[in-house]
N, C-alpha and C positions, 0 to 999 in steps of 0.2 A: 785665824782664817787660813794663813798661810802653810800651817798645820795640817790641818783636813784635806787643803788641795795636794798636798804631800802624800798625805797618808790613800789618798785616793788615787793618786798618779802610783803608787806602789802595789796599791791592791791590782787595779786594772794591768800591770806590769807581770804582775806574779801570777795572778788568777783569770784576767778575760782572756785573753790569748788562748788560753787551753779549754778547748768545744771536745767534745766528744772525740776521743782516740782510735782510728781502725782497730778491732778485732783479730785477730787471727788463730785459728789450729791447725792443728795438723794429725792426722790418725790414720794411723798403721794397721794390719795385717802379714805374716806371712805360713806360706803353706806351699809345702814339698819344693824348697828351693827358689821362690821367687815369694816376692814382697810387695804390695802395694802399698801407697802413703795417699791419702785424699786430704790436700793442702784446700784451706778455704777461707776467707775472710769477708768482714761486714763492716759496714762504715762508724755502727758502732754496737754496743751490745744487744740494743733494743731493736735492732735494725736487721733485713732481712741479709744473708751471705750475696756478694755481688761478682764474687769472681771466687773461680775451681778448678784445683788443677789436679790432675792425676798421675802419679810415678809409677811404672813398673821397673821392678830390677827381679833380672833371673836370670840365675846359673845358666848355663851353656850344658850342662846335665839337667835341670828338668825341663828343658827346653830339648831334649833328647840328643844333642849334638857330643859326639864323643869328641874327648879331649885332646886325641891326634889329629884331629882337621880344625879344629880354632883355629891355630897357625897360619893354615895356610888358605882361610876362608877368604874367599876374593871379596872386591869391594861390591861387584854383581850380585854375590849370594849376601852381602850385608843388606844393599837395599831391599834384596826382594823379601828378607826376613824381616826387616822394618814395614813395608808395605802390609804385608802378610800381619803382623801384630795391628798395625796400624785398621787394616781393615777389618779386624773380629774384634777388632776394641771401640768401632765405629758402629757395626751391626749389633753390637751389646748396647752402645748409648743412644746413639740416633738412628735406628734402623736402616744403615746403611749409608746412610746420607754424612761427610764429611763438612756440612756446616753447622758451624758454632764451634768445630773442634778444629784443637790449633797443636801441631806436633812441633813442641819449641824442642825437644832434646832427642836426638835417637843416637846413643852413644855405645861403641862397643870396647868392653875393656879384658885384660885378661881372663876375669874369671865368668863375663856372663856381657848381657845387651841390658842396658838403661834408657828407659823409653819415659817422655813425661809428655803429657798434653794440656791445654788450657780449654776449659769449656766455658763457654754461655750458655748459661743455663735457661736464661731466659730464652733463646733463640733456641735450643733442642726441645725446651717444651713446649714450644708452638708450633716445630717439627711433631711432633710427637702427637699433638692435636688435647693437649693439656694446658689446664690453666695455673697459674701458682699463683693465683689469687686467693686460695683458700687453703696453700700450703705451709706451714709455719715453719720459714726456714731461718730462724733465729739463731745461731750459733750455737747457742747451747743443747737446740734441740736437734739440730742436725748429728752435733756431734754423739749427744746421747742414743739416737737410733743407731749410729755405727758401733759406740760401745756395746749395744746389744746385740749385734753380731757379730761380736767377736772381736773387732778392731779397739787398739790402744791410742786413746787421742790423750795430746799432749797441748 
């Protein structure tokens, strides 16, 4: 008897504790000098994506900024080019409106601006006047639509 309560104190040790592991990918694009990355994960495979975030990185050339005034770009014209992205990347996802979308990174380095945000997706699509009750946002198939256009998820 002493056996079995052993062997079952080892199972439960080794194997109850681990429930379903978050998900995660991540899938790239780039094109004429800048790069997006749409990071996403789900609580677990079978389950819908519950958090999204989105990266931009782009040169200071395809963002049209010649390479003798990087230098000596003020911190004035830094914001107002963050605001400036921040806002046509607002008007592309939730028509305008800055809620559900969270600008955790606006980073400028030598060779370009790294912008990232975090969306609720849930909250943009009832902005949006959409339901994702009938949307299958399952990881696999999220990231599959983006492989088909174009983007390499990893």
């Amino acid at each position: 008897m002493k056996k079995i309560v052993v062997i079952l104190l080892m199972a439960l040790v080794l194997f109850g504790c681990s429930g379903p592991k978050e998900v995660t990918k991540a899938c790239s694009v780039s094109q004429q000098g800048m790069e997006l990355t749409i990071g996403f994960s789900a609580p677990s495979q079978d389950e819908d994506i519950d958090s999204l975030t989105m990266a931009v990185n782009a040169t200071y050339e395809a963002m049209g900024i010649p390479a003798d005034q990087v230098a000596n770009m003020s911190d004035d014209m830094k914001k107002a080019m963050t605001d400036l992205l921040e806002a046509a990347f607002a008007q592309y996802v939730g028509n305008g409106d800055m809620e559900g979308i969270e600008l955790t990174r606006s980073d400028f380095t030598d060779t370009g601006m790294e912008l990232e945000m975090k969306m609720d997706i849930k909250a943009l699509a009832e902005q949006s006047g959409q339901s994702l009750d009938s949307q299958d946002l399952k990881i696999d198939t999220v990231a599959k639509g983006l492989e088909d256009i174009g983007f390499t998820c990893k």
